[in-house]
DRENLO-374026 format. One record per residue (C-alpha): residue in three letters; x, y, z. Coordinates in steps of 0.001 Angstrom, whole numbers, plus 500000, padded with zeros to 6 digits. Last residue first. Layout:
<keros>
AlaXYZ...
</keros>
This chain:
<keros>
Unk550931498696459792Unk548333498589456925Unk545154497077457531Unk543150496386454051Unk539274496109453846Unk537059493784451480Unk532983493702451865Unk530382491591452246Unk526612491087452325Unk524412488239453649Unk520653487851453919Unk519082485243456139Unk517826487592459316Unk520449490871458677Unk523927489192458143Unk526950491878457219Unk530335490736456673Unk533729491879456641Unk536967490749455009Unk540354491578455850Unk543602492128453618Unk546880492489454896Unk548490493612458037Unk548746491334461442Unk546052490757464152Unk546629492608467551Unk545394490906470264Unk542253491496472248Unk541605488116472808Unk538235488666469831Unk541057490213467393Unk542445493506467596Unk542419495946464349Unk539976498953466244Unk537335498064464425Unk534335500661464902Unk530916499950464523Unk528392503003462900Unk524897502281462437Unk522092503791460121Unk518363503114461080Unk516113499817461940Unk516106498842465406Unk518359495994465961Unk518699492520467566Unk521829491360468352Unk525161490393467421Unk527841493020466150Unk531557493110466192Unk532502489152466030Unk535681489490465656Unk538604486935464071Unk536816484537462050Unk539252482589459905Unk537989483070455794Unk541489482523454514Unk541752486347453693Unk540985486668457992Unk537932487200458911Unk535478490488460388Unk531791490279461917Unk528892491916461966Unk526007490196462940Unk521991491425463261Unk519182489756464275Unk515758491419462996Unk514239494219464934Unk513545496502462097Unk513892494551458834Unk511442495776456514Unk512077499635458117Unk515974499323456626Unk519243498514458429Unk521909500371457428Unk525390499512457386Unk528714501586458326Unk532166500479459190Unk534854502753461026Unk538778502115461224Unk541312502119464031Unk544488501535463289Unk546771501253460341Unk543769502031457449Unk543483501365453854Unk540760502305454047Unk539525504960456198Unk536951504716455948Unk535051501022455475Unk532769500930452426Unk529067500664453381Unk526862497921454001Unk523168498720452805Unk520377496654453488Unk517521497412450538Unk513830496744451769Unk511898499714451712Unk507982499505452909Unk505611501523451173Unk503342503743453265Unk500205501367454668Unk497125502238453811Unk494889503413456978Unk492785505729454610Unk492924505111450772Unk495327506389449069Unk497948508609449253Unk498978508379453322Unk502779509697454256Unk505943507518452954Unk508159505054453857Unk510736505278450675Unk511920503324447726Unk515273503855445439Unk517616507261445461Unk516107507764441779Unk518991509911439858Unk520659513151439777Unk523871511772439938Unk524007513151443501Unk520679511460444526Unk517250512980443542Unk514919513685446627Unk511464514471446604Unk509985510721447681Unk513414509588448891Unk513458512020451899Unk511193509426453833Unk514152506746453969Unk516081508738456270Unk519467509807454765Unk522712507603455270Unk526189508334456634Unk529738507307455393Unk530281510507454149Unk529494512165457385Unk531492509897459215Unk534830510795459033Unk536307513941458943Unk532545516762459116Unk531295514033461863Unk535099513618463848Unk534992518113463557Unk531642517998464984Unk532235515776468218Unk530792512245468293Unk529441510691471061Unk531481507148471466Unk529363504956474209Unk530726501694473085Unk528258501728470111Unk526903504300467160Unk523821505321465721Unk522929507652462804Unk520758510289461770Unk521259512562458672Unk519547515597457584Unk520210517751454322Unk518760521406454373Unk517182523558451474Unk518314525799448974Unk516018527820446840Unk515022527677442927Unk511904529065441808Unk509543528438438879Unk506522530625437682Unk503015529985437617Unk501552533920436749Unk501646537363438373Unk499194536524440761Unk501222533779441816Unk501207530244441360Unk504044528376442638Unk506504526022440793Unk509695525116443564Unk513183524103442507Unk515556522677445513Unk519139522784445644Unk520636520869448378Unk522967522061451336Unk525607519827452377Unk525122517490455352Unk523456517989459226Unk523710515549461934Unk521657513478464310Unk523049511044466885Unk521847508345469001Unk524462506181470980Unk524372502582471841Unk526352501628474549Unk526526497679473823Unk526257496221477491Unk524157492913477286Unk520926493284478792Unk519005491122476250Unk517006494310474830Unk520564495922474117Unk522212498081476991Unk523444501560477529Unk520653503501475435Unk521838507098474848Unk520131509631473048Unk520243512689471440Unk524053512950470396Unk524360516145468091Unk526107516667465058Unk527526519762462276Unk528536519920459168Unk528372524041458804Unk530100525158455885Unk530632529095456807Unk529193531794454256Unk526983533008456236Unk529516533121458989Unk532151535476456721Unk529130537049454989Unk531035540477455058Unk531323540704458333Unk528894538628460490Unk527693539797463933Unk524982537914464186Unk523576536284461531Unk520521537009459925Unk521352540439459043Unk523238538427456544Unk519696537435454458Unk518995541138454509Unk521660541681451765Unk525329542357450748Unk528070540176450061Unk531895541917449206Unk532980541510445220Unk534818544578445868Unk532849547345447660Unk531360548680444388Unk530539545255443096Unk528368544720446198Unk527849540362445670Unk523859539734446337Unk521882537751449428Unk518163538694449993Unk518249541506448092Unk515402541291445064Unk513005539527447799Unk513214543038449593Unk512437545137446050Unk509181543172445739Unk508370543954449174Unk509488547699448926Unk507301547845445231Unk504302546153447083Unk503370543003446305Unk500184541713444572Unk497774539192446412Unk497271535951445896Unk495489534973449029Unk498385533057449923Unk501005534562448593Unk500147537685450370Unk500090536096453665Unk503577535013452709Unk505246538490452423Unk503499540080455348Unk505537536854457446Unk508466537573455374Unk508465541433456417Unk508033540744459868Unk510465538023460483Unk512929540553458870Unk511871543373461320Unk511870540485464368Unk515241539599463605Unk516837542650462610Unk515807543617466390Unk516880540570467938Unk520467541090466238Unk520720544731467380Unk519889543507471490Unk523235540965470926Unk525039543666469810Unk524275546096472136Unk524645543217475144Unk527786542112473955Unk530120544524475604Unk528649544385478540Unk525949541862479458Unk523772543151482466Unk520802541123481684Unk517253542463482982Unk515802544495480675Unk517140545317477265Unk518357541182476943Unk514747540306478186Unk513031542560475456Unk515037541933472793Unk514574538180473060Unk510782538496473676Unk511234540148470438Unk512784538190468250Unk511343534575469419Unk508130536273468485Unk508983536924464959Unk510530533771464492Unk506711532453466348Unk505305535041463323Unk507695533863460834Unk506578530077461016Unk502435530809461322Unk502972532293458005Unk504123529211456092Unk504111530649452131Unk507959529359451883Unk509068533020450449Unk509236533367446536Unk510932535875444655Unk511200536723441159Unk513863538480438764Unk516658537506440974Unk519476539921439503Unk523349539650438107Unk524469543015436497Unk526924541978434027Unk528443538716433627Unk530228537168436701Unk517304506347475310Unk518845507281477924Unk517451511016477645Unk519722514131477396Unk519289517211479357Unk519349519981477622Unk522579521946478847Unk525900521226477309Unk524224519821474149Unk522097523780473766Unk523828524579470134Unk523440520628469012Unk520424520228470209Unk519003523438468223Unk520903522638465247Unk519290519322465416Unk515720520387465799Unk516545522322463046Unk517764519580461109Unk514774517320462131Unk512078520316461200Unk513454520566457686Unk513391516864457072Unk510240517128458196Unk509206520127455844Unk510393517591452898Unk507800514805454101Unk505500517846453512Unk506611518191450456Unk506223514967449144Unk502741514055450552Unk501731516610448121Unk499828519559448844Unk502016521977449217Unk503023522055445639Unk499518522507444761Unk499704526501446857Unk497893526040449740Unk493828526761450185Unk493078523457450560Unk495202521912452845Unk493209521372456305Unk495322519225458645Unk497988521495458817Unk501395519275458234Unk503970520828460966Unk505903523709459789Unk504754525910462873Unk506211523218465425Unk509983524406464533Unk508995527764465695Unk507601526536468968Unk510880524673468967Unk512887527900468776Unk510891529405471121Unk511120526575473345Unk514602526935473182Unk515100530485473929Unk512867530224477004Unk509359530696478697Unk507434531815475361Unk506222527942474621Unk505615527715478447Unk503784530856478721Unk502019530113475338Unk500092527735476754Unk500951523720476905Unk497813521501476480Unk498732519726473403Unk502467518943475050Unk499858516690477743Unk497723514583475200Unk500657514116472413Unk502768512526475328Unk499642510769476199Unk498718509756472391Unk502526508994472324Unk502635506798475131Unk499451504832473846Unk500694504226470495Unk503526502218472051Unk503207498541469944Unk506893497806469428Unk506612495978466633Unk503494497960464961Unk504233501497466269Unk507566501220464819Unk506556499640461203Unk503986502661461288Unk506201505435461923Unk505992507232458831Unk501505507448459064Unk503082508798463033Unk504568511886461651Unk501648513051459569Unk500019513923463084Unk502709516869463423Unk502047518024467121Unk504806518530469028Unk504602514556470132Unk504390513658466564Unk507667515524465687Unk509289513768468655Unk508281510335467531Unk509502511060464134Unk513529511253465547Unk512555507723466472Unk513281506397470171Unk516194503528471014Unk515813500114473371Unk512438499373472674Unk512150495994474613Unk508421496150475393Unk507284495800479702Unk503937493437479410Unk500793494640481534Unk498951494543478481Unk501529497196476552Unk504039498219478879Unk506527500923477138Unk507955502823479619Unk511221500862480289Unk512504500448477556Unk511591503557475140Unk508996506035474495Unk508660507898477180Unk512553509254477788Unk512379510733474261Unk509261513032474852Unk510838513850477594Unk514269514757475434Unk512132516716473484Unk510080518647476607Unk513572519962477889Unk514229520044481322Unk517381521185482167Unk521129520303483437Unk521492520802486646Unk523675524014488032Unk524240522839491675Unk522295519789491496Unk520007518354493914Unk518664514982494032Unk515001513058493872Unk516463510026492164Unk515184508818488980Unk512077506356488865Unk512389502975486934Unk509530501320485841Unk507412498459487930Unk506439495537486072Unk509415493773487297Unk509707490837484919Unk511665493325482281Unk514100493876485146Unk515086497628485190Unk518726499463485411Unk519652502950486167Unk522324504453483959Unk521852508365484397Unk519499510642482522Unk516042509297483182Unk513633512615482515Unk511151513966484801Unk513663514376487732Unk510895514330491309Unk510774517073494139Unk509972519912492535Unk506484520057493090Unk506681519486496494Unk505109516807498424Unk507812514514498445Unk509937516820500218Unk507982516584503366Unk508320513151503735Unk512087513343502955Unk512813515644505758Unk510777513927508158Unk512587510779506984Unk516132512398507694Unk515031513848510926Unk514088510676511795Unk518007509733511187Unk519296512949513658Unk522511514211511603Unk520388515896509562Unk520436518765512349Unk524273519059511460Unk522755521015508414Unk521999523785510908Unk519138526229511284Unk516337523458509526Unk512873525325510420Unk511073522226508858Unk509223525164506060Unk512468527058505885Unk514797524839505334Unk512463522870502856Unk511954526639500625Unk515733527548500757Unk516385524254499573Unk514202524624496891Unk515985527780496118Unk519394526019495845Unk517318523698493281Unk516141520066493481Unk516032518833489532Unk515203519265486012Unk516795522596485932Unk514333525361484540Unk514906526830480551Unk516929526557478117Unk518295530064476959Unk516086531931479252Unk516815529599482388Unk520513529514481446Unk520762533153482116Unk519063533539485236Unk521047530597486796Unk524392532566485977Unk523120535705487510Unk521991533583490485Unk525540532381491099Unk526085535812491064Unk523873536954493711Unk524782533328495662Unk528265534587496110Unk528358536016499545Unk530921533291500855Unk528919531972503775Unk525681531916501455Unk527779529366499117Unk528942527333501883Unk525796527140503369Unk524217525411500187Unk526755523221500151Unk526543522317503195Unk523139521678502997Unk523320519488499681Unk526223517287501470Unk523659516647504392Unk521158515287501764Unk524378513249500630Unk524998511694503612Unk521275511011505250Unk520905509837501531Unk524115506936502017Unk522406505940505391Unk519344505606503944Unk520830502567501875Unk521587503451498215Unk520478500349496052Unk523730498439494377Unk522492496048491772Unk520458498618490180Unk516627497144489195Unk515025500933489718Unk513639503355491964Unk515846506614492591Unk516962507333495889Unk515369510527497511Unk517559513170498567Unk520281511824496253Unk523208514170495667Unk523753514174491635Unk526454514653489078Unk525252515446486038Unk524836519133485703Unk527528520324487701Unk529755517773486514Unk528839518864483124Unk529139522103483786Unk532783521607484504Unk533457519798481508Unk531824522263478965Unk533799524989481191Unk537008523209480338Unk536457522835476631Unk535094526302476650Unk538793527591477605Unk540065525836474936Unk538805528258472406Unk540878528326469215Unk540569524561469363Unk536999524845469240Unk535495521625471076Unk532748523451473293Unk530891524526470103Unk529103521164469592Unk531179518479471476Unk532958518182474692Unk533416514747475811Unk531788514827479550Unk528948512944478447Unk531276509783478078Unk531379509752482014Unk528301507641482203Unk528250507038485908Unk527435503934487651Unk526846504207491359Unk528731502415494234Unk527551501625497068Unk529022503412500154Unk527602506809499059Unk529214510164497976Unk530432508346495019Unk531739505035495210Unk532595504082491342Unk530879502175488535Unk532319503978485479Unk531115504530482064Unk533689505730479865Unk535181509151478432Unk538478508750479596Unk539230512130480449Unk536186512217483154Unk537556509010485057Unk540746510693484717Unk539531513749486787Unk537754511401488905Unk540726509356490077Unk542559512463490743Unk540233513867492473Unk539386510247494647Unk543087509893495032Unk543508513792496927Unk540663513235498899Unk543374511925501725Unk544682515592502098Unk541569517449503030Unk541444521024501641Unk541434519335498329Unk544061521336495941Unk542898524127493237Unk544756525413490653Unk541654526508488190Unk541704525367484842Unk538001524998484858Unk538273521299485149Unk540298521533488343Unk537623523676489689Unk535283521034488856Unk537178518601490446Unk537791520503493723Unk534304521072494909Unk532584517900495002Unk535720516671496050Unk535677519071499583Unk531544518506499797Unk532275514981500261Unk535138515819503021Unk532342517940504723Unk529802515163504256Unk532496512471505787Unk533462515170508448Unk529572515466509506Unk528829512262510161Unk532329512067512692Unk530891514839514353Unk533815516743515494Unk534367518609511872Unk531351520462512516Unk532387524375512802Unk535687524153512284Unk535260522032509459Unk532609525249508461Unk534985527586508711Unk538142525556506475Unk535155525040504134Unk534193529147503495Unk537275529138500703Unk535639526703498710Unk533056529301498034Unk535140532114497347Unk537141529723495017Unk534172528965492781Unk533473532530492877Unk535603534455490551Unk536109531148488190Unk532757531046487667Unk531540534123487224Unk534872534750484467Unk532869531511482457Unk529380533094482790Unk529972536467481364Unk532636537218478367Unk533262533040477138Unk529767532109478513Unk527932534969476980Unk530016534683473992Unk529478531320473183Unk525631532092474058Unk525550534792471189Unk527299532538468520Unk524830529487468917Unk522161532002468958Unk523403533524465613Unk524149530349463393Unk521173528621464712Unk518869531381463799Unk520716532089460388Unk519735528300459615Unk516031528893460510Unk516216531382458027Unk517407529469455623Unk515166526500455589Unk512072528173456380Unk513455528834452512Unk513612532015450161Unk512652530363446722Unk514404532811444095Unk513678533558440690Unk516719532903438408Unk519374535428437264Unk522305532660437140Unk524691534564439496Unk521667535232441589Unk520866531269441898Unk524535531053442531Unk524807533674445116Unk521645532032447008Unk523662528762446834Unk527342529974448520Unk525043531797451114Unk523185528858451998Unk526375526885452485Unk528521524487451348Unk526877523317448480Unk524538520847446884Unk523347520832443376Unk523795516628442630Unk521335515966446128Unk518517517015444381Unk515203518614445582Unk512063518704443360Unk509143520692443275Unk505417520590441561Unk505487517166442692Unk505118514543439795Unk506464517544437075Unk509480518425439649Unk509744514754440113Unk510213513980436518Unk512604516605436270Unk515159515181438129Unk514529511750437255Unk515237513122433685Unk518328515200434707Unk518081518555435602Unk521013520428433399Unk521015523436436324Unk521275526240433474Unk518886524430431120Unk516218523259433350Unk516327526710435216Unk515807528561432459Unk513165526425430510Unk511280526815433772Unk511573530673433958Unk508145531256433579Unk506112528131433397Unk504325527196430277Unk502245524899430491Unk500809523498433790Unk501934521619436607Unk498861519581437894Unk499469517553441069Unk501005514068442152Unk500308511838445121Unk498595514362446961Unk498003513599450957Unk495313512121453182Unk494373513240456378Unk496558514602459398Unk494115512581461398Unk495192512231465237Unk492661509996466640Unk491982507575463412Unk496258507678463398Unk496445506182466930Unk493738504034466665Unk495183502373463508Unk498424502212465395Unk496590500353468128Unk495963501687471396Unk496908499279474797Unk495816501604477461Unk493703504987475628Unk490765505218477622Unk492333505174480931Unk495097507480480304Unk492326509923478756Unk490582509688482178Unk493785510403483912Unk493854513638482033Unk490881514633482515Unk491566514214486216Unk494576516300485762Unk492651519292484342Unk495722521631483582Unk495060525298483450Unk498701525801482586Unk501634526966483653Unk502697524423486300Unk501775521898483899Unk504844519402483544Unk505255520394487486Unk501675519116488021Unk501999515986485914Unk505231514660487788Unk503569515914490862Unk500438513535490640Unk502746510431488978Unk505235510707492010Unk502029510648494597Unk499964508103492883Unk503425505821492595Unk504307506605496512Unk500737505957497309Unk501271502169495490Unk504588501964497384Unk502713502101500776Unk500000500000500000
</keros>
């Protein structure tokens, strides 16, 4: 009885802080969870109809600029039959480096131009990525490193104060290392103030270089496992030119990660906390928190708190000021108070009625027994600066081992879909691509109630930070359900499968500018001109940019004292929200086919241009995109770029495999667009993003530069871009799962090619890196990799188990199954999905 309240209770204040915003009805809610146990697919898509979608559409005669653009791109016949079977077409043969380097060429070429949700999303990214590097680098990194000291400084007062009470000295020696290794990280010369701590530091510190999970004896006399491969810095963190982010990247991260149990977590982990080990760390928490108001430095500390909260948004975890609230309401004067065991439980009971008190995503390694039908819980625990909640990564954390139960049974999904996140936020088309999914691993209910509860979010929540602006924007280029008054091109199942590859590489470029924060789940000529111009006719999209500008503005005028960025960073919201403006006018237009004023006309004219006057120097609004880019420099930037969403430390037999989920972004693609206007059908060319997504094993997260090297051009696309996508020869890229055509509840087609790529580097002397792909067809079958000798000699078995379908990444590193290094020469390696076999040759030079 007493673990069945403790289930009510965690589910009741789960739900309330996911809806502390809202007018939430909770018992509406649980009435929904009742009626929806066990849903079918069919269910699922009957409930959420996005409708059916156009095969093929109408492009009639005589398009202006068609012949133009045929002849001076040479579209190939695929090419071009997909711009007649779509009204568009995107191929992967015109790709380039940048937006910037394919607007020029459309104006070098004096074609119409297609201005992109693509490419303005892009200039977001590109600017917010480069505003918080220098808030950290100018504002949050000197904080740090002023006041980490001050606070360590306070310790020799309070072992004075406590160090008798032999509880007390453990917590204070805790407190000590909890201290010291992230000043260490920082750069900062800092020594324990107790001598014998000086192992555990060290110990950590190359725990934390090694980038491996760890079981170690943390704070606790169990030990704990700790995925210490999140401390590789990636995304902007791993500029060489900037080593000083490096550091911070790794210090944050043991701020963010590292937790003090107040409540231990629920789960199947060999080694369970005893209350004993909480007493410890709760009284860890409290000295901490007295330490910092000893040393005067919780202002700033604050300062630092304020910022992340608008970027990203509230920890996802017991605060300093949720402290201050439990201190207060059990009138706690002394953390030495804790010392007292029933104090301990009186402490705990009363924390388990606040809001706060429970982690609503599973970031650590906690284990689950699939006979248990109980799922995990996290820890109640406090973090100095956790990382934060983020409704993606929720969304992530729901629909995978061990939340799936479907009749009472706990399902094996070991890794989420990039699609189930786009459903969740709202785009119903999503789930008609996720059918194979939703069929093996049967969890339609967990995204109807994931789909149920990010409905029901306000505008206070979508308005609360940077990122949720962002994704709010992202949301506006879901599928509407009603289509009819949309340009034909928009019509087609084909272009809004396009707008989802758009809405994954933005969601990626988000993920990949907030990785240190979001919390992750575990799971020439003459005068060259654009004679037309043509903005993505999505409305809803620029107004949330638009939105995104100006709460911006308005908190960066207000309350953050950021000199000598703030100007600058205040100009770049502005251009934002005038631009935002301008397109949004722009598209309404479109739509209701109305004529364009002369300065509208004359804006689409100058999106991106070469000044001839200032020597060959880019001009145009599309640059007031980016912030604080001369001359196009960032514009003009290739931008191959990754992000590790997901982590999944075990297969769906238990065995440790470290699985990895990543996303990534490619070369731009050229995309040409026929749309009606009221001057006539005419054709536009525009570039557009390419999205990857990939998995890889022993915990490796990838950093941007190893992507951009090495695996990019290894990597496949999804299978849903194949509808409206031409492959760099210009030709079919095969079959695709695709959005509903016909009839309602038919099945998308089903592709069935395995691929198994060529090993790269080869030849190669150590370590090389072999890529396959497993299509929808055979999603869950049994998978083996392995490698043998020239005489056919087995010599590793790399792979064997069950997999997901979706692109995976295995690295060799040239040992043999004893670990031994094998000899040069040829090796061969072999791919076996169910009964099907495929092969390949590599050389190891030494």
């Amino acid at each position: 009885m007493k673990f069945l309240k403790f289930t009510f209770l965690y589910f009741s204040i789960i739900t309330q802080l996911l809806f502390a915003q809202s007018n939430f009805d909770i018992n509406a809610y649980k009435q929904f969870l009742q009626q929806n146990q066990n849903l079918t697919p069919q269910q699922l898509f009957s409930r959420y109809d996005a409708g059916l979608f156009l095969k093929n559409i109408y492009v009639p005669p005589n398009v202006l600029y068609l012949d133009s653009i045929i002849t001076k791109y040479n579209l190939t016949p695929y090419e071009n039959s997909l711009l007649r079977k779509n009204g568009f077409v995107v191929t992967e043969r015109l790709s380039y480096h940048s937006f910037a380097d394919a607007f020029l060429d459309i104006w070098h070429k004096d074609l119409p131009v297609f201005i992109t949700t693509d490419a303005i999303l892009h200039g977001i990214h590109k600017s917010i990525d480069r505003i918080l590097m220098d808030i950290e680098l100018q504002k949050i990194i000197p904080l740090l490193k002023q006041n980490l000291p001050l606070i360590k400084s306070k310790l020799s007062e309070l072992h004075n104060q406590y160090s008798n009470d032999s509880l007390m000295l453990i917590s204070l020696k805790d407190v000590d290392v909890y201290l010291t290794v992230p000043m260490r990280l920082l750069g900062l010369n800092a020594q324990p103030f107790y001598s014998d701590n000086q192992n555990l530091v060290n110990t950590l510190i190359n725990f934390i270089n090694q980038q491996q999970p760890r079981y170690i004896n943390l704070f606790s006399s169990v030990p704990r496992d700790i995925d210490f491969s999140q401390f590789t810095p990636r995304g902007h963190y791993s500029i060489s030119t900037f080593p000083e982010l490096s550091n911070y990247f790794k210090t944050m991260m043991w701020f963010g990660r590292i937790e003090l149990y107040l409540i231990e977590p629920r789960s199947d982990n060999p080694y369970q906390p005893s209350i004993k080990d909480i007493q410890r760390q709760i009284i860890d928490a409290l000295l901490i928190r007295e330490l910092i108001n000893l040393s005067n430095t919780r202002n700033k500390l604050d300062e630092i708190e304020k910022i992340l909260q608008f970027f990203v948004g509230e920890s996802d975890n017991v605060t300093l000021n949720n402290l201050d609230d439990l201190v207060t309401i059990l009138n706690i004067t002394s953390p030495n108070q804790l010392t007292d065991i029933n104090k301990v439980l009186i402490f705990q009971d009363s924390l388990r009625t606040k809001s706060y008190t429970f982690q609503k995503i599973l970031s650590q390694i906690l284990w689950s027994n699939p006979q248990n039908p109980d799922s995990i819980i996290p820890a109640s625990a406090f973090l100095l600066f956790g990382q934060r909640f983020v409704v993606d990564s929720y969304i992530t954390s729901q629909v995978v081992y061990d939340k799936i139960k479907f009749s009472g049974v706990k399902i094996r999904r070991m890794l989420p879909s990039t699609l189930d996140i786009l459903f969740a936020l709202g785009n119903s088309a999503a789930a008609q691509l996720l059918i194979n999914e939703l069929e093996n691993y049967k969890y339609s209910s967990n995204l109807a109630y994931l789909r149920y509860l990010i409905d029901h979010y306000d505008n206070d929540f979508w308005e609360s930070s940077i990122y949720n602006l962002w994704l709010n924007a992202i949301r506006a280029l879901n599928a509407p359900q009603n289509r009819d008054n949309l340009p034909p091109f928009m019509k087609t199942a084909a272009f809004w499968q396009e707008k989802i590859n758009t809405q994954l590489t933005s969601w990626t470029q988000l993920r990949h500018d907030f990785l240190l924060y979001a919390k992750q789940s575990y799971s020439g000529g003459v005068v060259c001109s654009y004679p037309y111009g043509y903005v993505e006719p999505i409305p809803e999209f620029y107004y949330r940019i638009k939105r995104l500008g100006e709460i911006a503005y308005q908190k960066f005028s207000s309350e953050f004292i950021l000199p000598p960025v703030a100007n600058d960073v205040k100009d770049y919201f502005k251009r934002v929200q005038e631009i935002a403006d301008t397109l949004y006018n722009i598209s309404i237009k479109e739509l209701n086919n109305q004529p364009l004023n002369n300065q509208e006309k004359l804006f689409l004219q100058k999106v991106l241009f070469e000044d001839r006057i200032c020597g060959n120097e880019l001009s145009g609004w599309y640059l007031d995109l980016f912030y604080f880019d001369i001359a196009g420099s960032i514009a003009s930037e290739t931008d191959y770029l990754v992000a590790d969403i997901h982590t999944a430390p075990t297969d769906d037999a238990g065995n440790t495999v470290g699985w990895v989920k990543h996303c990534g972004t490619g070369k731009i693609n050229l995309g040409v667009f026929i749309a009606p206007s009221y001057e006539g059908t005419i054709a536009y060319a525009g570039p557009l993003f390419s999205y990857h997504e990939f998995t890889t094993q022993n915990f490796l997260r990838l950093t941007d530069n190893l992507w951009k090297t090495t695996y990019l051009w290894q990597s496949t696309r999804p299978s849903f871009v194949n509808l409206y996508l031409a492959d760099s020869t210009g030709n079919s890229r095969g079959e695709g799962i695709n959005l509903f055509t016909g009839l309602k509840g038919e099945n998308p087609s089903n592709p069935n090619t395995i691929y198994l790529f060529q090993n790269y580097p080869n030849p190669f002397n150590s370590n090389t890196i072999i890529g396959f792909s497993i299509p929808e067809k055979f999603s869950n079958s049994f998978v083996e990799l392995k490698i043998y000798d020239i005489q056919g000699r087995e010599i590793k078995t790399l792979v064997s188990e069950q997999l997901q379908s979706g692109s995976y990444f295995v690295e060799w590193n040239g040992n043999d199954a004893s670990k031994k290094s094998v000899s040069s020469g040829v090796y061969i390696y072999e791919l076996r999905v169910g009964e099907i076999s495929l092969s390949n040759k590599m050389i190891l030079m030494k």
